[in-house]
VEXTILUM-783292 format. One record per residue (C-alpha): residue number from 1; residue in one letter; y, z, x. Coordinates in nm, 2 decimals. Layout:
// residues N
<site resi="NUM" resn="a" c2="Y" c3="Z" c1="X"/>
...
END
This chain:
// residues 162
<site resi="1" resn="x" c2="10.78" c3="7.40" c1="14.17"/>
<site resi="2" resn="x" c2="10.40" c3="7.50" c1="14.23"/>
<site resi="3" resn="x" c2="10.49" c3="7.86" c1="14.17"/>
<site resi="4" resn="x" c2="10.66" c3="7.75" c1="13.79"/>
<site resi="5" resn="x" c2="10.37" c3="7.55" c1="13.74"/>
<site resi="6" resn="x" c2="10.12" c3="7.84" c1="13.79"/>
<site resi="7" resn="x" c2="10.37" c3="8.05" c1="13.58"/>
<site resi="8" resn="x" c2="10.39" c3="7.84" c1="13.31"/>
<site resi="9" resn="x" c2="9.99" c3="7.82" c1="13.33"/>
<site resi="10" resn="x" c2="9.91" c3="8.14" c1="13.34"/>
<site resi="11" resn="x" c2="10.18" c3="8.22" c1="13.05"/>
<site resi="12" resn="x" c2="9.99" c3="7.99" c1="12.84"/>
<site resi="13" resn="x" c2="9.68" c3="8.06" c1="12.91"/>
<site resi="14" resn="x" c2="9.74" c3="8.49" c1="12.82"/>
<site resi="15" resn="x" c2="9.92" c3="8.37" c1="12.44"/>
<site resi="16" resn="x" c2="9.62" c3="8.15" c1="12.39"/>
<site resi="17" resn="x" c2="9.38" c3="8.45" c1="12.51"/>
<site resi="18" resn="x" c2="9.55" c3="8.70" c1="12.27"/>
<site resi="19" resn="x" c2="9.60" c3="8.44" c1="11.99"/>
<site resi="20" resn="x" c2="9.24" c3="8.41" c1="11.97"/>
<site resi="21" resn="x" c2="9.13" c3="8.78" c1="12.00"/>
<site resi="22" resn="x" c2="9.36" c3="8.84" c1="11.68"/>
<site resi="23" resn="x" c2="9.13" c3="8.57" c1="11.49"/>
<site resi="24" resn="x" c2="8.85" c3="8.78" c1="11.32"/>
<site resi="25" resn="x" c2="8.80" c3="8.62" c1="11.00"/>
<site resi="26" resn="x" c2="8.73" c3="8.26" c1="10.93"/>
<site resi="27" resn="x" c2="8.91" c3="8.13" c1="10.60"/>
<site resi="28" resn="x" c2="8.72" c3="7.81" c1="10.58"/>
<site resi="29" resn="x" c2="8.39" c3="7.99" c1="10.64"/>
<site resi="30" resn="x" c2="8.13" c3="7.94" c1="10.36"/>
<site resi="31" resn="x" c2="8.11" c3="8.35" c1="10.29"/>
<site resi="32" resn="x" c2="7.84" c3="8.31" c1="10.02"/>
<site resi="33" resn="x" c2="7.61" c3="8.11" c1="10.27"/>
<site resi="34" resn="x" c2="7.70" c3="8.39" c1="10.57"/>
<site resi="35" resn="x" c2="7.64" c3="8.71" c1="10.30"/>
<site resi="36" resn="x" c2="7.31" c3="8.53" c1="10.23"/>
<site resi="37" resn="x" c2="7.24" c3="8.47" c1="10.61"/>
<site resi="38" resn="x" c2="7.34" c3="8.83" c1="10.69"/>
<site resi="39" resn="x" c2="7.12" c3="8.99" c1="10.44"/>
<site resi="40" resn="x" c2="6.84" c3="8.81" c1="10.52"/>
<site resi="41" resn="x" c2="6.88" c3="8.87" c1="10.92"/>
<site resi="42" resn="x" c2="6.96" c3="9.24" c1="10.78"/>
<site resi="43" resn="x" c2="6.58" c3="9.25" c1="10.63"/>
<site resi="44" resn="x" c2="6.40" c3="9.13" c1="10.91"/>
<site resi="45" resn="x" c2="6.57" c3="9.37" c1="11.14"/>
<site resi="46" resn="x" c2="6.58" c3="9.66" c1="10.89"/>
<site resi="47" resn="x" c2="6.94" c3="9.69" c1="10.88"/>
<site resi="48" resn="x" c2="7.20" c3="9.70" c1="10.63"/>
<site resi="49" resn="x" c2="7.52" c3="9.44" c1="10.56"/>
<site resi="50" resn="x" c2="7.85" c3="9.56" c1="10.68"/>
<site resi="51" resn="x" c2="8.11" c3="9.34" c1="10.51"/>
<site resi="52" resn="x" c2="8.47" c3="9.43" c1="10.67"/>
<site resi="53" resn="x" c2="8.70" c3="9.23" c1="10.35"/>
<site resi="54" resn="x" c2="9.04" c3="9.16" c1="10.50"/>
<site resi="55" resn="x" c2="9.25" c3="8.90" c1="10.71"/>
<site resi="56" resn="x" c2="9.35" c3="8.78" c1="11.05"/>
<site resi="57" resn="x" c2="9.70" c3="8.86" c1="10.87"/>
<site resi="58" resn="x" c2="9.65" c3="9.24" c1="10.86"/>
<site resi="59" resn="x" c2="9.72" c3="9.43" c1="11.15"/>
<site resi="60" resn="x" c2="9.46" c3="9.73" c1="11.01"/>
<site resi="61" resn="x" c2="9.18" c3="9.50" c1="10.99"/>
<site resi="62" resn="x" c2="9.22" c3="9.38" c1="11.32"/>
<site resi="63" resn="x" c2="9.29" c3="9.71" c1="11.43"/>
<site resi="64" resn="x" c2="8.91" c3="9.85" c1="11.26"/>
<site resi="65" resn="x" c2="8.74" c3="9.54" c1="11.47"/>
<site resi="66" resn="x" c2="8.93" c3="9.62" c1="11.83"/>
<site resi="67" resn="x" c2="8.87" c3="9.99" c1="11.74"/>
<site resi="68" resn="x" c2="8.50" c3="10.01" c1="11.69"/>
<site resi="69" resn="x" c2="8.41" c3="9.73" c1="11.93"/>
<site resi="70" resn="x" c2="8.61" c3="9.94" c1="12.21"/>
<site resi="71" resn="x" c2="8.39" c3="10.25" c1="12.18"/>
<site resi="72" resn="x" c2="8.04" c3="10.24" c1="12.31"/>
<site resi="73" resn="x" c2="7.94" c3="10.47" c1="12.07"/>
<site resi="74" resn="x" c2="8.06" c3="10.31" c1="11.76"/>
<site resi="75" resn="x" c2="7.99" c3="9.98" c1="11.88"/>
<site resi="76" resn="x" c2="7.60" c3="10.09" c1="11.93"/>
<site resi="77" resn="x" c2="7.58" c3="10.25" c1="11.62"/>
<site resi="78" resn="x" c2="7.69" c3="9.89" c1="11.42"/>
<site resi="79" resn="x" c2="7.46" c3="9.69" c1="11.63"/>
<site resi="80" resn="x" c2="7.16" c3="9.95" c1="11.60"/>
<site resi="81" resn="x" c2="7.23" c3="9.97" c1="11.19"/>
<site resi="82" resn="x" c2="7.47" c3="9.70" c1="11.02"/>
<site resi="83" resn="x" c2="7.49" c3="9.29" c1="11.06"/>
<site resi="84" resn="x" c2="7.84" c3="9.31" c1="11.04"/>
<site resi="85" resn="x" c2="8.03" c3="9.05" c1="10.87"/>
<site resi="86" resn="x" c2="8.44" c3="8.93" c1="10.82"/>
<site resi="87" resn="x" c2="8.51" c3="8.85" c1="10.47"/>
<site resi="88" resn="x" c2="8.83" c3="8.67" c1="10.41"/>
<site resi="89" resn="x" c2="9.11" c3="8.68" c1="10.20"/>
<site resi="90" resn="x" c2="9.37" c3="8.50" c1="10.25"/>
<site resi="91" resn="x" c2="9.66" c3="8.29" c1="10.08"/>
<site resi="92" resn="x" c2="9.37" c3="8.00" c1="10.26"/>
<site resi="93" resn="x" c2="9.06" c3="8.15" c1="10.11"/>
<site resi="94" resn="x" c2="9.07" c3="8.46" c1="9.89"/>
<site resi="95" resn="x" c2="8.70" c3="8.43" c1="9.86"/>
<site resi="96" resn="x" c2="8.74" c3="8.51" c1="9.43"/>
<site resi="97" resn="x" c2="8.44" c3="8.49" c1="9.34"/>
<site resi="98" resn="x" c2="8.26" c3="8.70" c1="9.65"/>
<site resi="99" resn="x" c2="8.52" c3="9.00" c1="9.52"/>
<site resi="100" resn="x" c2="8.47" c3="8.99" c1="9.21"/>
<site resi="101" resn="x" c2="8.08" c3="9.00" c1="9.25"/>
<site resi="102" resn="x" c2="8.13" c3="9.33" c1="9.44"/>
<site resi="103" resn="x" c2="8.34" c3="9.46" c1="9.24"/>
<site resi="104" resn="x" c2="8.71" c3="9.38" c1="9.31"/>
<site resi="105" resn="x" c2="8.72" c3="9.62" c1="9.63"/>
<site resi="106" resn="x" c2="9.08" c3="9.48" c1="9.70"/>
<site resi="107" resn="x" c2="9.16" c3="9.70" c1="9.51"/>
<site resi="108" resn="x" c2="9.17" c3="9.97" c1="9.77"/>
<site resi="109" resn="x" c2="9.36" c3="9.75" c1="10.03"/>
<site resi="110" resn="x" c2="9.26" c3="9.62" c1="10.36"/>
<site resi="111" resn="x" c2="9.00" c3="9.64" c1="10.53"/>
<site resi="112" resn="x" c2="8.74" c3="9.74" c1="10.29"/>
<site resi="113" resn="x" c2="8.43" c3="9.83" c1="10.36"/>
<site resi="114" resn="x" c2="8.14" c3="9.70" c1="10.15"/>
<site resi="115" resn="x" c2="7.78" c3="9.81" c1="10.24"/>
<site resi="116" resn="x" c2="7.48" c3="9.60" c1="10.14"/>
<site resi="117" resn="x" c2="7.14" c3="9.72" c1="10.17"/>
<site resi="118" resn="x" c2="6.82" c3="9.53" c1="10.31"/>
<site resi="119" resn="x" c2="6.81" c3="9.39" c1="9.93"/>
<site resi="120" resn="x" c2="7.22" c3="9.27" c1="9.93"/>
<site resi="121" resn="x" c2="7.23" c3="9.52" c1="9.67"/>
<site resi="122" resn="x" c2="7.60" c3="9.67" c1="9.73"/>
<site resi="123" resn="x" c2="7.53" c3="10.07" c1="9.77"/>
<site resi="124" resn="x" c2="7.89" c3="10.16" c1="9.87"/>
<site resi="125" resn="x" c2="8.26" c3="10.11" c1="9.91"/>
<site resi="126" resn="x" c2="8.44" c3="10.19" c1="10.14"/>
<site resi="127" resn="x" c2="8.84" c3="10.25" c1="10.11"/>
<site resi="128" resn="x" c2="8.94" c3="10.24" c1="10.53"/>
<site resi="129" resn="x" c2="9.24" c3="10.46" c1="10.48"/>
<site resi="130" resn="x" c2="9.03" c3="10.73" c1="10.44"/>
<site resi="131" resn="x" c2="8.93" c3="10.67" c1="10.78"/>
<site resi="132" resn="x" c2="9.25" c3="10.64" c1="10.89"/>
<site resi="133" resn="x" c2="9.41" c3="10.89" c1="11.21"/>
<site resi="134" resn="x" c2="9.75" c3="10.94" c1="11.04"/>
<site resi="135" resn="x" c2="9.94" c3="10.72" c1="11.34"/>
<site resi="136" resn="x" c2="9.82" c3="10.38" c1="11.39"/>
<site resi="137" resn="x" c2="9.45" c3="10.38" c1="11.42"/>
<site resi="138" resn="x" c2="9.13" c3="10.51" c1="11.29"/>
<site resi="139" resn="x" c2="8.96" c3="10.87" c1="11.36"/>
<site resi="140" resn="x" c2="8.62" c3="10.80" c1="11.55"/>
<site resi="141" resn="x" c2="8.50" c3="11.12" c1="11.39"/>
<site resi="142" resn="x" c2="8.56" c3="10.99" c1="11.06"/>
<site resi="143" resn="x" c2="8.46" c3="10.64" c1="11.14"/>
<site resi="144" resn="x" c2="8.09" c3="10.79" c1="11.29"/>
<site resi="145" resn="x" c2="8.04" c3="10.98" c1="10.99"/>
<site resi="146" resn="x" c2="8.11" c3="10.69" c1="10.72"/>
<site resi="147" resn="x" c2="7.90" c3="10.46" c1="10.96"/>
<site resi="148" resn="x" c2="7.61" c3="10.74" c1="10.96"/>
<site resi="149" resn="x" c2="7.62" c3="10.86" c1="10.61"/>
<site resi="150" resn="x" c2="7.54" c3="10.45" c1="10.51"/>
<site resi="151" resn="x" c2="7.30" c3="10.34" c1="10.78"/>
<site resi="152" resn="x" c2="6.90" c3="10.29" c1="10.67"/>
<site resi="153" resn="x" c2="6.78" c3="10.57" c1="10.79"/>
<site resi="154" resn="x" c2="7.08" c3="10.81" c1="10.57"/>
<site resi="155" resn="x" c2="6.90" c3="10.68" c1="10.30"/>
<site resi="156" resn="x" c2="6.54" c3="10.65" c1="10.39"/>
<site resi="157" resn="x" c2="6.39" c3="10.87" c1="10.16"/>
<site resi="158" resn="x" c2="6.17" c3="11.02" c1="10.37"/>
<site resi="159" resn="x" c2="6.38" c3="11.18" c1="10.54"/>
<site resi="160" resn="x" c2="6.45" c3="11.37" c1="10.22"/>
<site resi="161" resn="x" c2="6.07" c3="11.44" c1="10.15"/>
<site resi="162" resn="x" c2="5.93" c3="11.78" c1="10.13"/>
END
């Protein structure tokens, strides 16, 4: 009986655990109030806005998230340049008006990738399946170079100065 018991616990307690790691996005977040938080915590660190628009219902989106948080390299390389942020949209909360201010990127599908700079001026976006492998995940090379062609420092114009 102790043995079911422990079973039955431990059952549990692993579809709990991978319920919750599938839950990126918040539908009854106020996205407004988090863009503005993010693009303000964005200034004062001298970073830009990554906003990742999708669902907890799409398996791409969650895919992007497990993907980049998974490799060191990537994962650096969004802390070091981007407050990263989960916009929803969802049968819950399609976050209408957020869209349509930057431009109806749904457009493309999900994820989509919308940067903000230091300003929340949107500067790009950013259709994923372009970033896509061709199987069931996303080319790091591809990913790196979309994440390092947007940072600050891509666009710091002195870099550019002669």
């Amino acid at each position: 009986m102790r043995r079911i018991i422990i079973f039955v616990f431990l059952i549990s307690f692993s579809l709990l655990s991978f319920a919750q790691s599938k839950t990126i996005y918040n539908p009854q977040a106020n996205a407004g109030a988090d863009i503005e938080a993010a693009i303000k915590k964005a200034s004062t660190e001298h970073k830009f806005v990554l906003l990742q628009g999708g669902g907890n219902w799409c398996k791409w989106c969650i895919e992007f998230h497990r993907f980049c948080t998974a490799d060191k390299q990537l994962d650096s390389l969004i802390n070091a340049n981007f407050v990263w942020y989960h916009l929803n949209y969802s049968k819950e909360n399609k976050n209408a008006a957020i869209f349509e201010k930057y431009g109806y990127p749904q457009r493309f599908g999900f994820p989509v990738f919308i940067i903000l700079n230091e300003k929340g001026e949107r500067i790009h976006t950013q259709n994923s399946s372009y970033l896509e492998d061709g199987k069931s995940s996303y080319d790091k090379v591809k990913v790196l170079e979309f994440l390092q062609s947007w940072s600050p420092s891509a666009l710091d114009k002195r870099q550019y100065a002669e």
